[in-house]
C-alpha positions in Angstrom: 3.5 1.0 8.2 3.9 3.3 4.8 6.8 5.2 4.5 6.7 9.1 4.3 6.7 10.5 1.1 9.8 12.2 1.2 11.7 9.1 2.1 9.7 7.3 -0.9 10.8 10.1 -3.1 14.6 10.4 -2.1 16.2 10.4 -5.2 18.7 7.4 -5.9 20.5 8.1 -9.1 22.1 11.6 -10.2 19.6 12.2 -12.4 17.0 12.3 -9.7 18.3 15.2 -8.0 16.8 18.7 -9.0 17.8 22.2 -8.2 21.3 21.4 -7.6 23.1 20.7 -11.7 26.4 22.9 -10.2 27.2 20.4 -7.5 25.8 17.0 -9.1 28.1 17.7 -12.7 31.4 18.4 -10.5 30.6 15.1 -8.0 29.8 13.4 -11.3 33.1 14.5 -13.1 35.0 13.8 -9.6 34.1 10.2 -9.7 34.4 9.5 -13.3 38.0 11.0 -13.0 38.7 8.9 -10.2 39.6 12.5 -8.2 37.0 12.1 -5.4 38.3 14.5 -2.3 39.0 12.7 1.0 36.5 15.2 3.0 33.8 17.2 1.3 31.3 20.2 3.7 27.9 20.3 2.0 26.4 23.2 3.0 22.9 25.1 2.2 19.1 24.9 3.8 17.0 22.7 4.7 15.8 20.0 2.5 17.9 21.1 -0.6 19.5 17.6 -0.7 22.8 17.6 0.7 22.0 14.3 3.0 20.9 12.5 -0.3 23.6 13.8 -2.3 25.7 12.3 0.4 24.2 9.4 -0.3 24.3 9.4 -3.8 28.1 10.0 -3.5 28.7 7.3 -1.0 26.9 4.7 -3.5 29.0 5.9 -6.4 32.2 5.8 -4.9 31.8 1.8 -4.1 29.6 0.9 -6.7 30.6 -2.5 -8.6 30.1 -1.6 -12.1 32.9 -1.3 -14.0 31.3 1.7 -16.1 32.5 5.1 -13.8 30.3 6.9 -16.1 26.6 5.2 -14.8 28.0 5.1 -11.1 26.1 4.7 -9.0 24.4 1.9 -11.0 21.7 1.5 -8.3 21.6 -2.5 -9.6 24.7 -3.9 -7.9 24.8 -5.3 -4.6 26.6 -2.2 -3.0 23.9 -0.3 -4.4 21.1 -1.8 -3.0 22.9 -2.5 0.2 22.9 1.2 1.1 19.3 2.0 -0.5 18.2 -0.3 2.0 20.3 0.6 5.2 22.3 -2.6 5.4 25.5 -1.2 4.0 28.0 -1.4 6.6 30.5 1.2 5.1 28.6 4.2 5.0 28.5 5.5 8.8 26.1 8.2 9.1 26.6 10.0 12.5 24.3 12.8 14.0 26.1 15.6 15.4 23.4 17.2 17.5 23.8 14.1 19.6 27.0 13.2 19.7 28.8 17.0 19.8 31.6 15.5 22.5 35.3 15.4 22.3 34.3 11.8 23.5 32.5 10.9 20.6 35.2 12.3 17.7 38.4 10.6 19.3 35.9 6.8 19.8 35.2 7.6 15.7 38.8 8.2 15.2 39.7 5.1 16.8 37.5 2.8 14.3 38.3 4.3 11.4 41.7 3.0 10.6 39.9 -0.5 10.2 39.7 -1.6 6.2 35.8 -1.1 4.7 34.5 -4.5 5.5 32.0 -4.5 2.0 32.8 -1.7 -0.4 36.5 0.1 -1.1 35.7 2.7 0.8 34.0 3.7 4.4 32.1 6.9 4.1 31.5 9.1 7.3 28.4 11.2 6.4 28.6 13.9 9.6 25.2 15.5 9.9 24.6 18.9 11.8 28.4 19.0 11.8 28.1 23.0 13.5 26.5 21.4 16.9 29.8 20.0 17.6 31.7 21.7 20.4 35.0 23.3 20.1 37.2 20.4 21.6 35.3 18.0 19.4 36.2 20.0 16.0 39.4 20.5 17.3 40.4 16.3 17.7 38.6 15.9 14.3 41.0 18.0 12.5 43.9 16.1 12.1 41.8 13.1 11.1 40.4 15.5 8.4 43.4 16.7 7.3 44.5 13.3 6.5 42.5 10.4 6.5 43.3 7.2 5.6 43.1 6.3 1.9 40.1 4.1 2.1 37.9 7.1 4.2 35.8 9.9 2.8 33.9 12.1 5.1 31.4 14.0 3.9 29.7 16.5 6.3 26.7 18.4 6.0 25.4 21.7 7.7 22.3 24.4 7.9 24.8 27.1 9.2 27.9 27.5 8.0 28.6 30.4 9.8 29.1 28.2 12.8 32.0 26.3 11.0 35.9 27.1 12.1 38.2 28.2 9.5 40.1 25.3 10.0 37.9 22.7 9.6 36.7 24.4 6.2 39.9 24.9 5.1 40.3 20.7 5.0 37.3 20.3 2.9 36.2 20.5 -0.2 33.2 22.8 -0.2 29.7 22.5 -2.1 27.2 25.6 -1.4 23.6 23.6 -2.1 21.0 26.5 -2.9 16.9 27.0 -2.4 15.0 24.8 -5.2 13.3 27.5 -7.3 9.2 27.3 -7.0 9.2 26.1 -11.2 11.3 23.1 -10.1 9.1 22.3 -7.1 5.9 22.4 -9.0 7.2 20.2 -11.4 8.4 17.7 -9.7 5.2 17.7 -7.1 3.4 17.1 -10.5 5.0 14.2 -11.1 4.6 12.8 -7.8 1.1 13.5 -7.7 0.6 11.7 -11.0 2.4 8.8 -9.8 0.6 8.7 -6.2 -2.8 8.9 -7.7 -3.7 12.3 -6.3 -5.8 15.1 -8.4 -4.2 18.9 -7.0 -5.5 21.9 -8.3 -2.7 23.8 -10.3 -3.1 26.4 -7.7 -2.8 24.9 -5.0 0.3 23.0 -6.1 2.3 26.4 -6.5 0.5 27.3 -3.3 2.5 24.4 -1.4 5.9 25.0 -3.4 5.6 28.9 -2.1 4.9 27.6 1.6 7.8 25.5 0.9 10.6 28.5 0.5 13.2 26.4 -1.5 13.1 23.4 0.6 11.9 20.1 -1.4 11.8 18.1 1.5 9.3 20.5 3.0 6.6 20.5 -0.4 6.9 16.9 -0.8 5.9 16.2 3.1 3.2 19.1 2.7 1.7 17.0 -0.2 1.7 13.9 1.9 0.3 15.7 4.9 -2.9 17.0 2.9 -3.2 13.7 0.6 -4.0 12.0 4.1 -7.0 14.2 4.1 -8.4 13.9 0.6 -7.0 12.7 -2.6 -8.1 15.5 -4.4 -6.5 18.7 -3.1 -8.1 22.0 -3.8 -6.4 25.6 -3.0 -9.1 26.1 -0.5 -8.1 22.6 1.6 -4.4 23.6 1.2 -5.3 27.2 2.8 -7.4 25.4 5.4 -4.6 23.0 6.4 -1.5 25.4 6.0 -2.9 28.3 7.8 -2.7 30.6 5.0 -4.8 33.7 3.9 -5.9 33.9 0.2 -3.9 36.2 -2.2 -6.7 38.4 -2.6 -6.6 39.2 1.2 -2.8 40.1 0.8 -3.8 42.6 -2.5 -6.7 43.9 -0.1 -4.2 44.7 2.9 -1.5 46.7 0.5 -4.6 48.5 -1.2 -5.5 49.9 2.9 -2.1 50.7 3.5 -1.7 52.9 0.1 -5.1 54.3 1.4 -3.9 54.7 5.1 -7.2 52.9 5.8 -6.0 52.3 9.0 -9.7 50.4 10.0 -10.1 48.6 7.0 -6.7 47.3 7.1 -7.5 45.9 10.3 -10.4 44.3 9.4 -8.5 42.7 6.8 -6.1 41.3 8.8 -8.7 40.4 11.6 -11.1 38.6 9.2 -7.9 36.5 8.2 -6.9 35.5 11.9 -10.3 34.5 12.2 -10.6 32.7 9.4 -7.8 30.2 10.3 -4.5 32.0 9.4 -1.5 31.4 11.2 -0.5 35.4 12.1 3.5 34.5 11.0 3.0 32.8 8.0 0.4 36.0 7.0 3.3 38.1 7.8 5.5 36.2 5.2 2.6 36.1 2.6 2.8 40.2 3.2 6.8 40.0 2.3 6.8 37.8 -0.5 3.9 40.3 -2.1 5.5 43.3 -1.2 9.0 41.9 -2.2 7.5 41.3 -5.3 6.1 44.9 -5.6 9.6 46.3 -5.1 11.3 44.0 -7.5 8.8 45.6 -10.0 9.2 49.3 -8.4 13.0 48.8 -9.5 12.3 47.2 -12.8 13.7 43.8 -12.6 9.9 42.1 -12.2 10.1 40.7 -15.9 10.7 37.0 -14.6 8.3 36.9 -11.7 5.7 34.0 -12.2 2.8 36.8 -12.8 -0.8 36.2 -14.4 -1.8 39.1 -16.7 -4.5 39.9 -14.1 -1.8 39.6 -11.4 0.5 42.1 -13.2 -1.9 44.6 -13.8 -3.1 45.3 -10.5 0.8 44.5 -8.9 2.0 47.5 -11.7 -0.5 49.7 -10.2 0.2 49.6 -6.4 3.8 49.7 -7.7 3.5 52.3 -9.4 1.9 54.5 -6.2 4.8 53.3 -3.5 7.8 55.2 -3.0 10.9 52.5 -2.4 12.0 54.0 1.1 8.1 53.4 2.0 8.2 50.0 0.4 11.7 49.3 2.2 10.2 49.9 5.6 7.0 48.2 5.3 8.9 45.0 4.5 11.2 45.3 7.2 8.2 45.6 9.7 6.3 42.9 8.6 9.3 41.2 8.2 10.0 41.5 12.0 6.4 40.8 12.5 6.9 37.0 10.5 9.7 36.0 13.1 8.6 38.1 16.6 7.9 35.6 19.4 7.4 38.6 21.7 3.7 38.6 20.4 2.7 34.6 21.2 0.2 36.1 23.8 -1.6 37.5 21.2 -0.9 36.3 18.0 -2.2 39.0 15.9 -0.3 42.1 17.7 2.7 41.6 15.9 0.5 42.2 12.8 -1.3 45.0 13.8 1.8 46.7 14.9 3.1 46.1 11.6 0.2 47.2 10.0 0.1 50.8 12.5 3.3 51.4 11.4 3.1 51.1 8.1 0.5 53.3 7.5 2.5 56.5 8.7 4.9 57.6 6.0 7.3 59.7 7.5 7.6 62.9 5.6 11.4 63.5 4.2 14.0 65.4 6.6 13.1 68.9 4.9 9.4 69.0 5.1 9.5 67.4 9.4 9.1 69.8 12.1 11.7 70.0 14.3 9.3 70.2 17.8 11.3 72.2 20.4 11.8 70.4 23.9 10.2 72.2 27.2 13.1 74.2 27.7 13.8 75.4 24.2 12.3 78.7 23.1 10.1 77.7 19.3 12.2 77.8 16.0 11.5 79.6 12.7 12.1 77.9 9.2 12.0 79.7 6.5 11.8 79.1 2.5 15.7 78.5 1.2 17.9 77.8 -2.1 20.8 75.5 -2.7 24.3 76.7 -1.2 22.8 79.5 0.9 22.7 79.5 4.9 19.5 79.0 7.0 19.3 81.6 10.2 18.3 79.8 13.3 15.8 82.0 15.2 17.0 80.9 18.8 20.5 80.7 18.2 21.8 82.2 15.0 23.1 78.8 14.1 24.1 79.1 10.4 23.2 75.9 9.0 24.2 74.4 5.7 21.3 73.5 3.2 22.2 70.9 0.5 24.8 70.9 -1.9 23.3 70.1 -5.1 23.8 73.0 -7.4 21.1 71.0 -10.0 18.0 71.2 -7.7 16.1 73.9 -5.7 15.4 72.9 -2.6 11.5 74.7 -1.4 11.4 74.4 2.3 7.9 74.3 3.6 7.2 77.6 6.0 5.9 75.7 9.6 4.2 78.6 11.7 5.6 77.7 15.3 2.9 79.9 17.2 -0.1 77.7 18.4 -3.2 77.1 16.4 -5.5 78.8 18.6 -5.6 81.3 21.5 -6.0 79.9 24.6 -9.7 79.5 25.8 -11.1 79.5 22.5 -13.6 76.7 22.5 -12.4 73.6 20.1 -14.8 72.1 17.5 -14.3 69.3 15.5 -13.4 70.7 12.5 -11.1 72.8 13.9 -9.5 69.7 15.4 -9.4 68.3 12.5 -7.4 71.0 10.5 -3.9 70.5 12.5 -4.6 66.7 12.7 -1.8 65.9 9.9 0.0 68.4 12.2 -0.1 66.8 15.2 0.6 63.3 13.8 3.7 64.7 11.7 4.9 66.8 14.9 4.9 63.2 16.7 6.6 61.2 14.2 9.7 63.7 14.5 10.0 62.3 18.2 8.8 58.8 18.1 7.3 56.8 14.7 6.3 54.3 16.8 3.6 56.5 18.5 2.7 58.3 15.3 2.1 55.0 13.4 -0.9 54.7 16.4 -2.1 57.8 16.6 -2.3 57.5 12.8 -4.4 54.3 13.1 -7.2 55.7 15.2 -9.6 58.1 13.8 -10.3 62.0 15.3 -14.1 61.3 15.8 -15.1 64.0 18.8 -13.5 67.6 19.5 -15.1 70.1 22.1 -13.8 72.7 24.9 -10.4 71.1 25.3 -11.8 67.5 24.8 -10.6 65.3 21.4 -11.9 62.1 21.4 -9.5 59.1 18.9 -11.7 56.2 18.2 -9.5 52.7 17.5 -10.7 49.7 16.1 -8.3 47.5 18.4 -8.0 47.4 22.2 -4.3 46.5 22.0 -3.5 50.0 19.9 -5.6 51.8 22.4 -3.4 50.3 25.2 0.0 51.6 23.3 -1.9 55.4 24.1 -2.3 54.2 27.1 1.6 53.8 27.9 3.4 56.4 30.1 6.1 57.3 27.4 3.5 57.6 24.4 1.1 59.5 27.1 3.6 62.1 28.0 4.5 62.5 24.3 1.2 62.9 22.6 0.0 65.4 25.6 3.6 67.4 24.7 2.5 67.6 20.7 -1.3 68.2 21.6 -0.7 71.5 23.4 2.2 72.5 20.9 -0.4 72.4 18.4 -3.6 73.3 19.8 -1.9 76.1 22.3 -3.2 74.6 25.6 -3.8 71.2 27.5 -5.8 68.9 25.9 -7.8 65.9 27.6 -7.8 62.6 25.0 -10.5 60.5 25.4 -9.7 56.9 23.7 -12.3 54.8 22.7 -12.2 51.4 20.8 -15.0 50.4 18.1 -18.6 51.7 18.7 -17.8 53.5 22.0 -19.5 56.4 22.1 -18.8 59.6 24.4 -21.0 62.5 25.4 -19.3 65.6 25.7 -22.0 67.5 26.8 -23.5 65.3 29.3 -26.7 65.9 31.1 -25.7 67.9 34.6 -22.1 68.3 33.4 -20.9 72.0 33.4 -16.8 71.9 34.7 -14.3 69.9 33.1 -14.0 67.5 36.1 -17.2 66.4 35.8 -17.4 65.7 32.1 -14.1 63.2 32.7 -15.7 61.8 35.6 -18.5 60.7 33.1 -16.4 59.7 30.5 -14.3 57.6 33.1 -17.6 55.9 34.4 -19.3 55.6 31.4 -17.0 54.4 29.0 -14.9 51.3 28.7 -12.1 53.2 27.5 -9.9 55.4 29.4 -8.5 58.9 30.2 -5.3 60.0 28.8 -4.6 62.8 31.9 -2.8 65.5 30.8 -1.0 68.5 33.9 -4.1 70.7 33.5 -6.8 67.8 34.1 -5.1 66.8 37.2 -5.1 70.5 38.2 -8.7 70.3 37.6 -9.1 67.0 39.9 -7.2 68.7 42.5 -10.1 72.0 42.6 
């Protein structure tokens, strides 16, 4: 049976290791010194090498040649012994199964016993953070002080998880992510060596999948060269679940546009096309990370083609940073929510709902009375001068910036339209913005959805909001969000408004054949539409006539 390709690649002289210079030059100095620590904590991610620099260090330290400076050799018998697991003096332990008090004090036991092949017996403690508190606890006196002829060496993901005490014995290494350069280049060379042609591009797209992790882009090249041995970006996008960059670029452009229905498309015709929803997510982030290191003028060493930083400088250049900020933390969220596994892509379209709605800075919102308020004023104000409040006489303070004028936009509170006067979809249409802003002062949430649907219908007291997605439909559909939208719909439009929700190429009659009360023309669009009826108090009034 062939071995893996990460365990044929494990690097077996200093030299070999890449992405980590800071630790492997102090190890290096250590042993040539002869001032190797009695209990080292190498801690960083995953597949960054702290197991094989374990390794490396366990072979160094009972190497045979005489030469400090070459150690480990990798050509005496030590050497060999531990490159092929025979070595009896390097014990490697696994925490995450052996985490008991049990296990620590049965180690503790053995190692006062003399190395049996090398000069020294080297515990390599993996996952050292799944032990439990009484285990860490009867392992720190050992820690503390060893035996002369024991080095431990352990390793951990989480370093959090690690008690002060136990770091406080060890000599700590902090192993870092490989950079994407490094990856690529030494994925070239292992290609070359293993025989298998890979398309520039689709090399750099496996050291991005790989985020820093070695391990990860070597196994991802062995997993695809089982399929072909020439690997194009379009087989590593078909194996790995990932959407093309152009798709990504696409997606942004929709949500600078607020295209709320080609931005779903977008992210639909990736789903279908094989995409794994999370890792989309994280394509989304790593772009849009990118586009805010540019926004803030540190993109000068991002790994850009000309073509790449043109268009990149351009959607840059038409974000604002808070907007930029909040889109990554939603789709952020989105790459990590588990809440959404019965339907992969609603995490995404979530994401995507709410980033289209840009809130509108404190100044320029409407503050919406509640029910039981009476309406506020605002009027236009200066720096350092006081703003009347029309209910209460509430003197409030504006800002204090003397350099800067502040122009506060004048919000009529009086509705729209008089009661009764018969609503058309233009008119509609004119306090739409209003109605979406008004909503976003009271939940974002439910504005981001109203946002993504599209005023397609208005007549009587009718609106009808067409969405391209069932699931953002259903958010409408919720008590919380009905009860709120109904609220902001009659603040604008002066009255109660029925909101008929439809999803793609639904289509509603509002002037049906036969229909001449209100009742009747939701009865039709009940029974004739797949959709349904958000009720607001003065429909069920009409229901109960």
């Amino acid at each position: 049976m062939s071995q893996a390709f990460y365990r044929v690649w494990r690097p077996a002289l200093w030299d070999e290791v890449v992405g980590q210079d800071h630790i492997v030059q102090t190890l290096r100095n250590a042993i040539a010194n002869d001032r190797v620590a009695h209990a080292y904590l190498f801690a960083g991610p995953k597949g960054t090498g702290k197991t094989t620099t374990a390794r490396l260090l366990a072979k160094a330290v009972n190497c045979l040649n005489p030469d400090k400076n070459i150690q480990p050799c990798n050509k005496c018998e030590n050497c060999l012994a531990v490159n092929e697991g025979r070595f009896l003096d390097l014990i490697e332990i696994d925490a995450a199964s052996n985490t008991s008090v049990d296990d620590i004090r049965e180690l503790r036991d053995k190692i006062n016993f003399a190395p049996s092949q090398g000069k020294f017996k080297v515990y390599i403690i993996d996952e050292v953070h799944m032990l439990s508190t009484s285990a860490f606890n009867a392992l720190l006196k050992t820690l503390e002080e060893p035996p002369s002829h024991v080095i431990f060496i352990l390793c951990t993901t989480e370093i959090h998880k690690i008690p002060a005490t136990v770091l406080s014995r060890c000599q700590r290494h902090e192993f870092r992510r490989i950079p994407v350069p490094t990856i690529i280049k030494k994925l070239s060379e292992l290609t070359k060596k293993e025989k298998i042609k890979i398309e520039p591009d689709a090399l750099s797209l496996i050291a991005r999948q790989a985020t820093g992790s070695m391990r990860d882009a070597i196994s991802l090249v062995d997993q695809l060269s089982s399929m072909s041995k020439t690997i194009t970006l379009k087989t590593a996008q078909e194996v790995l679940g990932t959407a093309t960059s152009q798709s990504v670029i696409d997606l942004v452009d929709a949500i600078l546009k607020e295209n709320s229905g080609g931005g779903l498309e977008i992210v639909h015709k990736a789903l279908d096309g094989g995409t794994d929803p999370r890792q989309y997510a994280r394509q989304v982030v790593d772009y849009l990370r990118d586009l805010l290191v540019i926004k803030l003028q540190a993109g000068q060493d991002l790994e850009l083609t000309p073509e790449e930083r043109e268009i990149m400088d351009q959607q840059a250049d038409k974000f604002e940073i808070s907007h930029l900020v909040t889109i990554i933390s939603t789709f952020s969220e989105a790459s990590t929510d588990l809440k959404a596994n019965w339907h992969p892509g609603l995490g995404l379209e979530l994401a995507l709902a709410s980033s289209l709605y840009q809130p509108q800075p404190v100044y320029q919102r409407e503050a919406e009375p509640t029910e039981n308020q009476a309406p506020r004023s605002r009027t236009k104000k200066t720096d350092d001068s006081m703003e009347e409040s029309a209910d209460s006489g509430t003197a409030l303070k504006s800002s204090s910036t003397k350099a800067k004028e502040a122009e506060v936009e004048t919000i009529e509170t009086e509705p729209a339209f008089v009661p009764g006067t018969p609503l058309t979809l233009e008119l509609a249409q004119s306090q739409w913005e209003r109605v979406k802003r008004v909503i976003g002062t009271k939940n974002r949430i439910t504005a981001a959805v109203v946002n993504s649907g599209k005023l397609v219908q208005a007549s009587g007291d009718t609106i009808v909001l067409n969405f391209t997605s069932e699931l953002l439909r259903e958010r409408i559909l919720e008590e919380k969000s009905n009860k709120l939208v109904h609220f902001m719909l009659a603040k604008v439009y002066g009255r109660d408004i029925n909101l008929i929700c439809t999803v793609g190429d639904q289509k509603v009659n509002l002037n049906p054949k036969g229909s001449k009360t209100e009742s009747n023309l939701i009865d039709f669009a009940i029974n004739n539409l797949n959709g349904e009826l958000l009720e607001s108090d003065l429909t069920q009034a009409g229901k109960e006539e």
